[in-house]
Short mmCIF file of the C-alpha atoms (twelve columns), coordinates in Angstrom:
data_MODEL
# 
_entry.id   MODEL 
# 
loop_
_atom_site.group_PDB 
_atom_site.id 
_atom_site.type_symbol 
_atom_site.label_atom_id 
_atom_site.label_alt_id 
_atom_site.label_comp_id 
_atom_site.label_asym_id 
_atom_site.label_seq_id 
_atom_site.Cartn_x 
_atom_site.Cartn_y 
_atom_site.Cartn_z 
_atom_site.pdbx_PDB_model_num 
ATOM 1   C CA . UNK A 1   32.624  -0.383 -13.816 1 
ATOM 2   C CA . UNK A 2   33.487  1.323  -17.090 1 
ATOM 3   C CA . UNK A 3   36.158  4.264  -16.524 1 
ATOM 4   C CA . UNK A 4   34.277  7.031  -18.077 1 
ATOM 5   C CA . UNK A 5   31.691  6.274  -14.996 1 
ATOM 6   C CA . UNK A 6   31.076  7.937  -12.157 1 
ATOM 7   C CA . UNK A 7   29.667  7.958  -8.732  1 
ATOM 8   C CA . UNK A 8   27.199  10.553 -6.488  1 
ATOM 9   C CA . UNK A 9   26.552  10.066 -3.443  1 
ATOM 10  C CA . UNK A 10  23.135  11.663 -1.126  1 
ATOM 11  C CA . UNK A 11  22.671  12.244 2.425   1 
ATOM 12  C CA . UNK A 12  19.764  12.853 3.375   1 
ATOM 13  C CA . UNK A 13  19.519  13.669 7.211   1 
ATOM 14  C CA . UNK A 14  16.059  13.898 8.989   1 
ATOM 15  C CA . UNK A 15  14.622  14.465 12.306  1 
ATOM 16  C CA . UNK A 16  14.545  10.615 13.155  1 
ATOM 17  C CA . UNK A 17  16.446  8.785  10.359  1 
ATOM 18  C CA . UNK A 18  19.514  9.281  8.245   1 
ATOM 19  C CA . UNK A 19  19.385  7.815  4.586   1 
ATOM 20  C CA . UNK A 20  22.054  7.161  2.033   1 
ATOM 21  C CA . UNK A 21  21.918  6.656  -1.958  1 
ATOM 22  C CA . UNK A 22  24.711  5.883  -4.200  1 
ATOM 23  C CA . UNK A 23  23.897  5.871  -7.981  1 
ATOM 24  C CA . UNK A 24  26.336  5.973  -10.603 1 
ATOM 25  C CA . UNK A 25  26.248  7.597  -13.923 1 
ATOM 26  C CA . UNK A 26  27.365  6.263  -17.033 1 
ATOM 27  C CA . UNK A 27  26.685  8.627  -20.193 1 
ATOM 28  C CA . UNK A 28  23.054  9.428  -20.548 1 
ATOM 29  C CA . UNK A 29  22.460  6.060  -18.094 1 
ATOM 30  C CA . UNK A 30  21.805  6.276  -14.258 1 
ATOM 31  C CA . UNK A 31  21.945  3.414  -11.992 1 
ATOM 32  C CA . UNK A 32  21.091  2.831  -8.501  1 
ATOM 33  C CA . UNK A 33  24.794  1.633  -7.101  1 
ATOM 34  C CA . UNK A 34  23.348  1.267  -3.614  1 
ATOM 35  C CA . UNK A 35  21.021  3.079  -0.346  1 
ATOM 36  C CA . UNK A 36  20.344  2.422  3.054   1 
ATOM 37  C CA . UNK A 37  18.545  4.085  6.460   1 
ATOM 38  C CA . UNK A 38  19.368  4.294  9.760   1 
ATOM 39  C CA . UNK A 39  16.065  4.648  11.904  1 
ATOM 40  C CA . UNK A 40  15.746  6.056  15.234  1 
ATOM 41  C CA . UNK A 41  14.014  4.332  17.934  1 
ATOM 42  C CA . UNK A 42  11.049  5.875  19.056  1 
ATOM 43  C CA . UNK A 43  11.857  5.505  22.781  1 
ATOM 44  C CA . UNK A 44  11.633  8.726  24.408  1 
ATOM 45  C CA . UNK A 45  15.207  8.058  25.674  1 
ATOM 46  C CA . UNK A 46  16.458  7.449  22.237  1 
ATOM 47  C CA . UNK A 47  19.244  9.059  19.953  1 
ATOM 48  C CA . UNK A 48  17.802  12.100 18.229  1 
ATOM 49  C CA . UNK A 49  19.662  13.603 15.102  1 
ATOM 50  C CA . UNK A 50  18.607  17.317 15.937  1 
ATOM 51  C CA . UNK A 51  18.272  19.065 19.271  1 
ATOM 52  C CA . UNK A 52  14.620  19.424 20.292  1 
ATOM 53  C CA . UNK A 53  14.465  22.864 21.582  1 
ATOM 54  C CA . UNK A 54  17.057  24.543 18.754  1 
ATOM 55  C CA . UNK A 55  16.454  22.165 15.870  1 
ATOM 56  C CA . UNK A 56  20.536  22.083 15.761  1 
ATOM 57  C CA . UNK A 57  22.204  19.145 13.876  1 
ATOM 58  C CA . UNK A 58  24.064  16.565 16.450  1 
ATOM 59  C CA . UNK A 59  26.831  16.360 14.527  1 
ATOM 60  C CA . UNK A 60  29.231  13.584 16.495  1 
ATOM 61  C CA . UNK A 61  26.450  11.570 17.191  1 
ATOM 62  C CA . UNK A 62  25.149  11.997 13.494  1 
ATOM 63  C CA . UNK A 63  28.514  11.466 12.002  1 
ATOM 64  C CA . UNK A 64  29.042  8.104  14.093  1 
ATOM 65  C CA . UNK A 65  25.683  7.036  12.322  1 
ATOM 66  C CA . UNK A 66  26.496  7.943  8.936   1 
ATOM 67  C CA . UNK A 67  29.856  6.325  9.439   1 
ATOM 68  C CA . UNK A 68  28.353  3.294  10.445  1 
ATOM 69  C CA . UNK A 69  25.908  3.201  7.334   1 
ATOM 70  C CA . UNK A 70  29.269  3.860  5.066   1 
ATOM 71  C CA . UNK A 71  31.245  0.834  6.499   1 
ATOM 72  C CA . UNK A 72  27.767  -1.305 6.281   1 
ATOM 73  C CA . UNK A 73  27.189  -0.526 2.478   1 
ATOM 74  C CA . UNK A 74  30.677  -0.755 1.435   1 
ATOM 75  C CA . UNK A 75  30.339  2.747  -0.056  1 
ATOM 76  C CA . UNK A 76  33.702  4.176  -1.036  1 
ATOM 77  C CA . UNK A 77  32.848  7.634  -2.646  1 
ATOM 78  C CA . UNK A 78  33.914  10.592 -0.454  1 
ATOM 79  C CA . UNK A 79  32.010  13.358 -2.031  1 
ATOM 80  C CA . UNK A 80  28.743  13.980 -0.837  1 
ATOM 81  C CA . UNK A 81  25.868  16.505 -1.491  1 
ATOM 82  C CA . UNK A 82  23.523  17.022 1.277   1 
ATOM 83  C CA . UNK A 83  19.829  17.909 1.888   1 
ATOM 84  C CA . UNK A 84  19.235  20.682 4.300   1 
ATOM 85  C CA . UNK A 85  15.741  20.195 6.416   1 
ATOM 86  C CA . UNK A 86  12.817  22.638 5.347   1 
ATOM 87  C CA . UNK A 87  12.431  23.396 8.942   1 
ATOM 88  C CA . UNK A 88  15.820  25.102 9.446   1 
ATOM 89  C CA . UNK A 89  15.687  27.142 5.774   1 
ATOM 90  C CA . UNK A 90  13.779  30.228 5.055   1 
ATOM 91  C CA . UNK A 91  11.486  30.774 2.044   1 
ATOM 92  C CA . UNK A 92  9.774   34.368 0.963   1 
ATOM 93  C CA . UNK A 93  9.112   35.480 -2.250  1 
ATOM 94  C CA . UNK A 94  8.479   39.427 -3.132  1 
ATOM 95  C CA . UNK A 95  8.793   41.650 -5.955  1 
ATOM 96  C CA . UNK A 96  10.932  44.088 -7.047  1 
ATOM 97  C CA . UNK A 97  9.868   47.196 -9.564  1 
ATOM 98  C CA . UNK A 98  11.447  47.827 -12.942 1 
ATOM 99  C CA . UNK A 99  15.020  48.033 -13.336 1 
ATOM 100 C CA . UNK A 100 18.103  46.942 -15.556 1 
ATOM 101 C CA . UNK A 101 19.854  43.168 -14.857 1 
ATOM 102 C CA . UNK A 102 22.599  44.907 -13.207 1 
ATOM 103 C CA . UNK A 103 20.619  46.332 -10.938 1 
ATOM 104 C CA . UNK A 104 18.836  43.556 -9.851  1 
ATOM 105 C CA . UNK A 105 21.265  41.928 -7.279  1 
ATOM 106 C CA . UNK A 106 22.080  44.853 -4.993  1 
ATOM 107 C CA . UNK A 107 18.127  45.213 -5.024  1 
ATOM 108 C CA . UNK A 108 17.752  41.940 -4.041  1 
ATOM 109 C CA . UNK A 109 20.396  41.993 -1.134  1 
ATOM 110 C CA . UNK A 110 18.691  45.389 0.144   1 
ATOM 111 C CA . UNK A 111 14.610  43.756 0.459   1 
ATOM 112 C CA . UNK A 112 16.287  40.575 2.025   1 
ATOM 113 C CA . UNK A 113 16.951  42.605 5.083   1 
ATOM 114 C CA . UNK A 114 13.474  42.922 5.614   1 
ATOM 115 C CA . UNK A 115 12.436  39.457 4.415   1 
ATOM 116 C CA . UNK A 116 15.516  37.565 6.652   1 
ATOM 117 C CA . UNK A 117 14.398  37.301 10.499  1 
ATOM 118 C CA . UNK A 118 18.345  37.360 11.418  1 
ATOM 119 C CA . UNK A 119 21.423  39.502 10.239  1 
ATOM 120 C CA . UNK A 120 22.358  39.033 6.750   1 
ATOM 121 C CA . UNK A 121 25.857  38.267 8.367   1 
ATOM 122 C CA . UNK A 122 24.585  35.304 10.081  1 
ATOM 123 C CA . UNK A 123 22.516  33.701 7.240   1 
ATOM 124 C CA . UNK A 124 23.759  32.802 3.418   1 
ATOM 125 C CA . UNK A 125 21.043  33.313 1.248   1 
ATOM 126 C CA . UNK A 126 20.563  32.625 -2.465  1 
ATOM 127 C CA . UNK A 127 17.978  34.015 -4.827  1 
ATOM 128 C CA . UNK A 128 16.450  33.209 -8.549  1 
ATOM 129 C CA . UNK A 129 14.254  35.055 -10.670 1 
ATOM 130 C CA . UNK A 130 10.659  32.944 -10.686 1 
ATOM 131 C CA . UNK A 131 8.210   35.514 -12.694 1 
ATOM 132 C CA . UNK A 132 8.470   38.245 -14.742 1 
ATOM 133 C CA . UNK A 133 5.941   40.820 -15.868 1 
ATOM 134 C CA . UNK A 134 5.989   43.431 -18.301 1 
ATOM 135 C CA . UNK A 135 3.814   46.868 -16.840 1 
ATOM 136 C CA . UNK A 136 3.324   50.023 -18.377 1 
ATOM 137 C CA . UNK A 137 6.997   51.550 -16.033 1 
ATOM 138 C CA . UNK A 138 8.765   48.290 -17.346 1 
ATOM 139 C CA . UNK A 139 9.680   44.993 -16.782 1 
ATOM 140 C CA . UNK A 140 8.732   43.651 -13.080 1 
ATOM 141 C CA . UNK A 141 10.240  40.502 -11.166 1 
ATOM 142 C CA . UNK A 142 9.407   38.236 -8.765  1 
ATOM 143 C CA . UNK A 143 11.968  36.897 -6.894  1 
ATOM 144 C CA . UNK A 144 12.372  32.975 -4.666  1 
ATOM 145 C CA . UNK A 145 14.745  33.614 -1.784  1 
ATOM 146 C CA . UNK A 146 15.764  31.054 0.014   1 
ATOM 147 C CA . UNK A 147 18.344  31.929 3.243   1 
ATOM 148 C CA . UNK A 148 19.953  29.504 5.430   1 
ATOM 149 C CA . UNK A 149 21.603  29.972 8.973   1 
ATOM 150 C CA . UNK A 150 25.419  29.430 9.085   1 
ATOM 151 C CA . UNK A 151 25.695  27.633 12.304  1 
ATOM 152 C CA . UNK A 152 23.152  25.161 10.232  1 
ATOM 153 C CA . UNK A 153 25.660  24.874 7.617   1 
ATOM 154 C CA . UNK A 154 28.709  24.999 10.078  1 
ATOM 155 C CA . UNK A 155 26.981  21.645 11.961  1 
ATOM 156 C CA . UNK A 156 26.749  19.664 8.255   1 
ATOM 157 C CA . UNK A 157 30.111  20.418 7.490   1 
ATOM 158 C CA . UNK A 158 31.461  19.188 10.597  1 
ATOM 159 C CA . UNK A 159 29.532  16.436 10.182  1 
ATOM 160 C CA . UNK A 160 31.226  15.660 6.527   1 
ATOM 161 C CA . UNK A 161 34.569  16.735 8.284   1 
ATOM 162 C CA . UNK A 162 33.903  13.523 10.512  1 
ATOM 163 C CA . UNK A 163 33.385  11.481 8.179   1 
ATOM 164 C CA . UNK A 164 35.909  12.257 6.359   1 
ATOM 165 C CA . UNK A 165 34.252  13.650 3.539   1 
ATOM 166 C CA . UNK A 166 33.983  16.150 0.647   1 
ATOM 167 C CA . UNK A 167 30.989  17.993 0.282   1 
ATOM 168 C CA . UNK A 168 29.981  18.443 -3.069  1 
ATOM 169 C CA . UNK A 169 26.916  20.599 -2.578  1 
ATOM 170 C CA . UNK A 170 23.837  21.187 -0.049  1 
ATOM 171 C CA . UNK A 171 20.772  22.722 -0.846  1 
ATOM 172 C CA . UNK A 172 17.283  22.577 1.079   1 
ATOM 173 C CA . UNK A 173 15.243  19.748 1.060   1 
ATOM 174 C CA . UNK A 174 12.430  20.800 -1.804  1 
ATOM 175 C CA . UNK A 175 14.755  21.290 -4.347  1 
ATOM 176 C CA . UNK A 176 16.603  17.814 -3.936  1 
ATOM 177 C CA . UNK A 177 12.737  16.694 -3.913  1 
ATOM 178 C CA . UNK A 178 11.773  18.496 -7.132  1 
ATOM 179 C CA . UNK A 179 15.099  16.609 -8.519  1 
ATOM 180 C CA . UNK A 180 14.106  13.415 -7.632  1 
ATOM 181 C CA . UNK A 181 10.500  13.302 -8.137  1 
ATOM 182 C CA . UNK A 182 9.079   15.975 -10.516 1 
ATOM 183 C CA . UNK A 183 6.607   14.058 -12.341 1 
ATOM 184 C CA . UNK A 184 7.132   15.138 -16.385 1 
ATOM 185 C CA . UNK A 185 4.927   14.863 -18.660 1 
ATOM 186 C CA . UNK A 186 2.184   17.113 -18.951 1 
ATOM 187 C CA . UNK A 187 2.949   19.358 -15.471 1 
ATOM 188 C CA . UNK A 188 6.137   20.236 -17.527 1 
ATOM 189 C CA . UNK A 189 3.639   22.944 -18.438 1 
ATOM 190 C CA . UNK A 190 1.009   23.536 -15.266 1 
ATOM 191 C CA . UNK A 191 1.898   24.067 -11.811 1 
ATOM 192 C CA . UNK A 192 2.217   21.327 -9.308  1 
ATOM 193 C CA . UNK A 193 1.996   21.098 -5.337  1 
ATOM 194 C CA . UNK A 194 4.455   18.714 -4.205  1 
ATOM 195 C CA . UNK A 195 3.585   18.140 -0.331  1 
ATOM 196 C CA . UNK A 196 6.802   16.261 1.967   1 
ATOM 197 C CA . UNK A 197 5.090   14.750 4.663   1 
ATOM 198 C CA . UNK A 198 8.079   14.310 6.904   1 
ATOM 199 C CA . UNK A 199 9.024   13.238 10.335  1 
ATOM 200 C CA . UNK A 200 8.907   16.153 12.115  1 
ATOM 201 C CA . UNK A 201 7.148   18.339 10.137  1 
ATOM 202 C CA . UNK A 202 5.053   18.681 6.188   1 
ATOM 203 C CA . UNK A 203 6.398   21.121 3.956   1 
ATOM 204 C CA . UNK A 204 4.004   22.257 0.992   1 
ATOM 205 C CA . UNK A 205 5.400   23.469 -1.685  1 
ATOM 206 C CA . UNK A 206 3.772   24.988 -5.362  1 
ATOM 207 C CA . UNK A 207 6.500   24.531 -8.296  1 
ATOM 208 C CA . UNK A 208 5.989   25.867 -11.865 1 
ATOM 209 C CA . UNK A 209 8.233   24.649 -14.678 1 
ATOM 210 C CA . UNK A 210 10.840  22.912 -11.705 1 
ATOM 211 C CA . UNK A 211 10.905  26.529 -10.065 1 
ATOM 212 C CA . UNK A 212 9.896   26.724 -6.572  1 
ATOM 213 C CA . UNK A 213 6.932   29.241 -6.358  1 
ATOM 214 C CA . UNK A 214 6.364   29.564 -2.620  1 
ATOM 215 C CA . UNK A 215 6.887   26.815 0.496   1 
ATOM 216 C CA . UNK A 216 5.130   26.728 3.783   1 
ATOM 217 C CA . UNK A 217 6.459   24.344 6.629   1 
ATOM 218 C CA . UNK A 218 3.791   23.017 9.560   1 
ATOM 219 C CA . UNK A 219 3.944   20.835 12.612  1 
ATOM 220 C CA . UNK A 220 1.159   18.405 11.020  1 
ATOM 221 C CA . UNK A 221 3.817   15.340 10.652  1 
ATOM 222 C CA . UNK A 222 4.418   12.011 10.939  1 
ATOM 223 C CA . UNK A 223 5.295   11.970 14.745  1 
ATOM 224 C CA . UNK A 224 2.232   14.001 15.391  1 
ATOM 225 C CA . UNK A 225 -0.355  11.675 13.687  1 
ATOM 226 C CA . UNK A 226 1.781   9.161  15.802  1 
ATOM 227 C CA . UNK A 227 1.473   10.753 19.106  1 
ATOM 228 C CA . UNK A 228 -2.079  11.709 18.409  1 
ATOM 229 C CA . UNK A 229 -2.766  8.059  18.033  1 
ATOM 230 C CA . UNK A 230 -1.157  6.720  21.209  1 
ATOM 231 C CA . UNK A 231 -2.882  9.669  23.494  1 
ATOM 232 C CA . UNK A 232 -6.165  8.907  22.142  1 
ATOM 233 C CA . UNK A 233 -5.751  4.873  22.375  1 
ATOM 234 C CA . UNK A 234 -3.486  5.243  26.026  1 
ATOM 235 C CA . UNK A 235 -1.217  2.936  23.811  1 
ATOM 236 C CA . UNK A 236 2.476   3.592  23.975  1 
ATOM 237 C CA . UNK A 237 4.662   5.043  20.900  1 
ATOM 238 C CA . UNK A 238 5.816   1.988  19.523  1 
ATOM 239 C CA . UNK A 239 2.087   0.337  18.914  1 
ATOM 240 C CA . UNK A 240 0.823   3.676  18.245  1 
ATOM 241 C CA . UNK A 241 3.233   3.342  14.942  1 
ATOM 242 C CA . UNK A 242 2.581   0.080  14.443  1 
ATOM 243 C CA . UNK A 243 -1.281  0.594  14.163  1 
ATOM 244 C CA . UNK A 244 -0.778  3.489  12.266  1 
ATOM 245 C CA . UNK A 245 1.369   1.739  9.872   1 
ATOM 246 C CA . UNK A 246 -0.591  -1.367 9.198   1 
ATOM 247 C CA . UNK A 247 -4.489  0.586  9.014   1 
ATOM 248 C CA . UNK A 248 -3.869  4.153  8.335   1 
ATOM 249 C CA . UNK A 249 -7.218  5.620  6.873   1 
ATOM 250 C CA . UNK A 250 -8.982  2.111  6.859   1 
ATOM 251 C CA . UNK A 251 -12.590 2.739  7.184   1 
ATOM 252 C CA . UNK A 252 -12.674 -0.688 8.738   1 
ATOM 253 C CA . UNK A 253 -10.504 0.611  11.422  1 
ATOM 254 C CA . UNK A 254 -12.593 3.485  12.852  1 
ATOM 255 C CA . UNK A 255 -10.615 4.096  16.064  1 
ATOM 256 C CA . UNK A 256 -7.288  4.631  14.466  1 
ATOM 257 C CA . UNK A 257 -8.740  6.393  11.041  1 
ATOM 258 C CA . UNK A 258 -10.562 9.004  13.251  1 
ATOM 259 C CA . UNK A 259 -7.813  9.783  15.152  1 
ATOM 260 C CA . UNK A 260 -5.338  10.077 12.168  1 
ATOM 261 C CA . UNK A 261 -8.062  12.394 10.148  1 
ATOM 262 C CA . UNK A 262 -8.095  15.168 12.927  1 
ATOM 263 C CA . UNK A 263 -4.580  16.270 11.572  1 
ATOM 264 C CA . UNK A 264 -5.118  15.041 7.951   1 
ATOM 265 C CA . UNK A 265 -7.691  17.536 7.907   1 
ATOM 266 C CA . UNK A 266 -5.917  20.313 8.771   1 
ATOM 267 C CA . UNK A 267 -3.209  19.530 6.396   1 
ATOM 268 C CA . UNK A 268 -5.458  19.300 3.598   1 
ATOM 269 C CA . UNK A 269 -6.895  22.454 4.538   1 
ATOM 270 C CA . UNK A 270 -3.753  24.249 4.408   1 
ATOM 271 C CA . UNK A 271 -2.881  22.370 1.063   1 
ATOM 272 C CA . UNK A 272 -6.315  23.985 -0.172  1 
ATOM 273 C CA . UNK A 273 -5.719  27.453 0.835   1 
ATOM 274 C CA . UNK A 274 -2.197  27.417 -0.319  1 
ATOM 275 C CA . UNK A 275 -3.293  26.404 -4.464  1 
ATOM 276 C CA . UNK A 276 -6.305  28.685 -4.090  1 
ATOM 277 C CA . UNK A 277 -4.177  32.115 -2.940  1 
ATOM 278 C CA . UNK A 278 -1.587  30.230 -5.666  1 
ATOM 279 C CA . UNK A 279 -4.873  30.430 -8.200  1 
ATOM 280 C CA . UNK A 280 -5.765  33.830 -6.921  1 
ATOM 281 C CA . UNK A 281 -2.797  35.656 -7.399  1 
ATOM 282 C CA . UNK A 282 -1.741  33.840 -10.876 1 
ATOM 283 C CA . UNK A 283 -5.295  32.622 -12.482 1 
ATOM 284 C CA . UNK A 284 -3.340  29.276 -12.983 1 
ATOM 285 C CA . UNK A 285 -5.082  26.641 -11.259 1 
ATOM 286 C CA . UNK A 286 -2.868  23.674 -9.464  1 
ATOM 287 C CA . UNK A 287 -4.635  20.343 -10.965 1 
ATOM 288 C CA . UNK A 288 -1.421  17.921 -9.724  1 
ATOM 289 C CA . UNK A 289 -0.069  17.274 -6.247  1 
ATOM 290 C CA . UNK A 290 2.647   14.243 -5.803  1 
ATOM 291 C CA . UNK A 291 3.014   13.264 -1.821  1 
ATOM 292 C CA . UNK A 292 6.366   12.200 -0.254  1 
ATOM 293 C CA . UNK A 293 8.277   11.488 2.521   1 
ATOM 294 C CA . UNK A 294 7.434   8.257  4.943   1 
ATOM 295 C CA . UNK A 295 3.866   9.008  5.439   1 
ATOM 296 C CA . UNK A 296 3.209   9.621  1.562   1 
ATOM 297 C CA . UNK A 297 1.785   5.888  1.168   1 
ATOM 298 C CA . UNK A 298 -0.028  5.866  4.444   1 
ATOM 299 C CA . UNK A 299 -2.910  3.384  3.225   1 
ATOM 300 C CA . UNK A 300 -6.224  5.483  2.039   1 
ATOM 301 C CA . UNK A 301 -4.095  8.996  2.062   1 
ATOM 302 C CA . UNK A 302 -3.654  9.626  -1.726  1 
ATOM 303 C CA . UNK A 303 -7.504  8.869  -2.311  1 
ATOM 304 C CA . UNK A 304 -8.758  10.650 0.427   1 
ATOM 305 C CA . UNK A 305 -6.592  13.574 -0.415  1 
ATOM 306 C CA . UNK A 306 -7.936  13.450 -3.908  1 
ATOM 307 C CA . UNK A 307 -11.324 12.942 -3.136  1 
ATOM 308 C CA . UNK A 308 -11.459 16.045 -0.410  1 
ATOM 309 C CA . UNK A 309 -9.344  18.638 -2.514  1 
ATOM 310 C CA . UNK A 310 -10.451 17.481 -6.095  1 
ATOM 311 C CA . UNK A 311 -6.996  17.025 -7.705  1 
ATOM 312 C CA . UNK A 312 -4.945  14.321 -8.650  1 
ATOM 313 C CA . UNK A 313 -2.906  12.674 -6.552  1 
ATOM 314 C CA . UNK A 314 0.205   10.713 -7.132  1 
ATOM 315 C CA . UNK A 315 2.883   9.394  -4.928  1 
ATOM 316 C CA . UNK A 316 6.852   9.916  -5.697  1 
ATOM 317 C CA . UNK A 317 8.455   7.203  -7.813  1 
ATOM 318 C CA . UNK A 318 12.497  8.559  -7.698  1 
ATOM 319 C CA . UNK A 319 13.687  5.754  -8.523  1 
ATOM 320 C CA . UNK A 320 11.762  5.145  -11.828 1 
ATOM 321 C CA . UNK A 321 14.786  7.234  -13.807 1 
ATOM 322 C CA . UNK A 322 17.433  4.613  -12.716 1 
ATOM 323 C CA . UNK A 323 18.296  1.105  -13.760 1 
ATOM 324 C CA . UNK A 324 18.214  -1.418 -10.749 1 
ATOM 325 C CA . UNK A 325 17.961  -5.137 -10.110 1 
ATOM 326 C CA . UNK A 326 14.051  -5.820 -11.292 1 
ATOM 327 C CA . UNK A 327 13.982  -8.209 -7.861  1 
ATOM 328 C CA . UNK A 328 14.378  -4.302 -6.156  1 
ATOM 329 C CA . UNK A 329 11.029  -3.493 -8.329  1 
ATOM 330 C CA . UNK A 330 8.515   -3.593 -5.663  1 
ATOM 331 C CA . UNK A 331 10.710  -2.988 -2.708  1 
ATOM 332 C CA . UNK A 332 11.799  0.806  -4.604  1 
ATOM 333 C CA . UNK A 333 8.425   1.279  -5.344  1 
ATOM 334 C CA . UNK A 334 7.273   1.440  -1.634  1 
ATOM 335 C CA . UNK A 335 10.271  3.257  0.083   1 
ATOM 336 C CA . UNK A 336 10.892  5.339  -2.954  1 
ATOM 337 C CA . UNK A 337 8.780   8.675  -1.443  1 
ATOM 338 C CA . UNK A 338 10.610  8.361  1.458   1 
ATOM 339 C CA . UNK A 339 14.138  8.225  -0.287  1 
ATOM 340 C CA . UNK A 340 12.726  11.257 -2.544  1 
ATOM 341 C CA . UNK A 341 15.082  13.832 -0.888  1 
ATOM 342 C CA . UNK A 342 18.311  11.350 -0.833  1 
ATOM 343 C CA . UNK A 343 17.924  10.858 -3.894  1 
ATOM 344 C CA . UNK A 344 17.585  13.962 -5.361  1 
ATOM 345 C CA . UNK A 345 21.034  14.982 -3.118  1 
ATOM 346 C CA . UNK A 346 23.172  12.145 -4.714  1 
ATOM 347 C CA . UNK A 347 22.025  13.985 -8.230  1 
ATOM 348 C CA . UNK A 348 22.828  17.277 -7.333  1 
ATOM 349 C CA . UNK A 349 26.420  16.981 -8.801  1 
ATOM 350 C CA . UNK A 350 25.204  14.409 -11.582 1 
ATOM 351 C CA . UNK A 351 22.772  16.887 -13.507 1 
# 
C-alpha cells in the first residue's frame, strides 16, 4: 500500500441486508480493497434492520451486524459514509420567482415549511439549485429539496457510535446511486431515469446532468413480488424466493412470470407516467433508464421493461470504474446493481 493512498469505506444499510465496500484510492486510480453482505433470513421471526410499523433503524442489533461484517473482512478503516434509505427522506421540488443570490436561501427556508410534512426543527434539510429560467420579471429557479428526520440521523449515528466509528458523510440513497452508477457517455447530455428496485420498496428517480430532478418512492418491491408469489402458489417465503430467483419473467415458467408481472406492471406504469409529466413539463424526452438494486437482473426484466416503455434499458455496472482481481469479473458483474448504493457511499469522501 503506497503512503500517498487512501481508504473509503460504504455502508449501505437496507430493509433486509447490510452491505459493506472498501475501495482505496491511489491518485487518479480506484481499487476495490474489499465488500461483503449480511442477508436477513426471510423467516417471519427473523432479525429485521428497521422497525416495521415506524421504519426506525435498529441500531444495537444493526451495529452487532455491521460489527460482525468488520471483524469478518478484516476491514480496519474507521471512517464511514453512509446511505440513508429513500423511504425515510423527503423529496419536492418547487420554484421560486425572481430574486438576487442572496436572497435565495431565506426564500428557500420559508417554502420548505410548506413542502416539509414535520417542523423544520425536527428535520435537516438541504437544497440545490436544479433549473433556471430567464422570464420577462427575471431570472426564475427551480429548486431539489431533500429533508431528512433527525431521529433518522440520530439512529445512524448511534449506530457508527457502536461501532466505533467516524462518520464521514450520509446522504440519501439516490445520490450515492447516481455516484456509483451514472452511466457517461452520451446521457452526460439527456436526462436519465435511474429506477432502485429495492427490498422494501422502488424508488424512481429522473436525473439531468448528475442532478436529481424529482424522486418518487412505492411499495412495488422486491418482498412484494416475493410475497405475491408465495400467496398465489400457497408456497412458503423461502421457495417463493427461490422460484422467483431462478425463473423470474421466463415465458417458459407461466405460473411464476404471471404472478411477478401483476406488480411489474404497475411499476412500469408509474415509470411511464413519471418521464412523460418529466417530458411534459421540460419538452426533453427521457430515452435511458439504468435498473438497480437486487431485483435489477431479475431474468427477462430489462427486456421486458424496454420492450413495454420503448427506452433503453441497462443494468448498473459500479464496479466498472475500479481495478479488481479479473477472477472477481463475473462475480462484480452480477451483484454489482445491488452494491450500487454501497458503493457510491464509500466514494462520497473520495470524489
Amino acid at each position: 500500500m503506497g503512503i500517498f493512498t487512501k481508504n473509503y469505506l460504504g455502508v449501505d444499510i437496507g430493509a433486509s441486508s447490510i452491505k459493506v465496500v472498501e475501495v482505496s484510492v491511489y491518485g487518479k486510480k480506484k481499487k476495490l480493497e474489499n465488500y461483503m453482505e449480511f442477508k436477513m433470513p426471510l423467516s417471519s421471526q427473523s432479525l429485521k434492520t428497521f422497525h416495521r410499523e415506524s421504519a426506525a433503524l435498529l441500531s444495537n442489533e444493526v451495529s452487532e451486524i455491521l460489527q460482525a461484517i468488520l471483524r469478518k473482512a478484516k476491514i480496519k478503516e474507521k471512517k464511514v459514509s453512509l446511505s440513508l434509505p429513500d423511504f425515510s427522506t423527503f423529496f419536492t421540488t418547487f420554484s421560486i420567482p425572481p430574486m438576487t443570490e442572496t436572497e435565495v436561501p431565506q426564500a428557500v427556508e420559508f417554502e420548505a415549511k410548506h413542502y416539509i410534512p414535520l417542523p423544520l426543527n425536527e428535520v435537516t434539510f438541504d437544497w440545490q439549485i436544479i433549473d433556471k429560467e430567464e422570464s420577462i420579471s427575471g431570472l426564475k429557479r427551480r429548486i431539489l429539496l431533500v429533508a431528512i428526520p433527525n431521529a433518522v440521523l440520530q439512529n445512524y449515528q448511534r449506530v457508527a457510535s457502536l461501532c466505533g466509528l467516524e462518520i464521514a458523510g450520509m446522504e440519501a440513497e439516490v445520490f450515492s446511486l447516481i455516484r456509483s452508477s451514472w452511466p457517461g457517455g452520451k446521457c452526460d447530455f439527456l436526462p436519465v431515469c435511474m429506477v432502485d428496485f429495492g427490498w422494501k420498496s422502488t424508488t424512481v428517480s429522473i436525473v439531468e446532468k448528475k442532478k436529481v430532478i424529482s424522486s418518487f418512492s412505492f411499495d412495488i418491491s422486491s418482498i412484494a413480488l416475493t410475497k405475491d408469489l408465495a400467496l398465489a402458489l400457497g408456497i412458503p417465503l423461502e421457495e417463493a424466493e427461490k422460484l422467483k430467483t431462478l425463473h423470474g419473467l421466463d415465458p417458459q415458467k407461466p405460473e411464476v412470470a404471471k404472478v411477478l408481472l401483476d406488480k411489474i406492471n404497475l411499476l412500469t406504469m408509474e415509470i411511464d407516467k413519471i418521464c412523460d409529466d418529466f417530458f411534459q413539463a421540460t419538452n426533453r424526452r427521457v430515452d435511458n433508464l439504468v435498473l438497480s438494486g437486487g431485483t435489477a437482473n431479475l431474468f427477462g426484466l430489462k427486456e421486458y421493461l424496454s420492450a413495454r416503455i420503448k427506452k433503453s434499458v441497462s443494468t448498473a455496472m459500479p464496479f466498472s470504474t475500479l481495478s479488481y482481481p479479473a477472477v472477481l469479473e463475473q462475480r462484480l458483474l452480477k451483484i454489482g446493481p445491488s452494491f450500487a448504493i454501497a458503493l457510491g457511499a464509500a466514494l462520497m469522501s473520495a470524489d
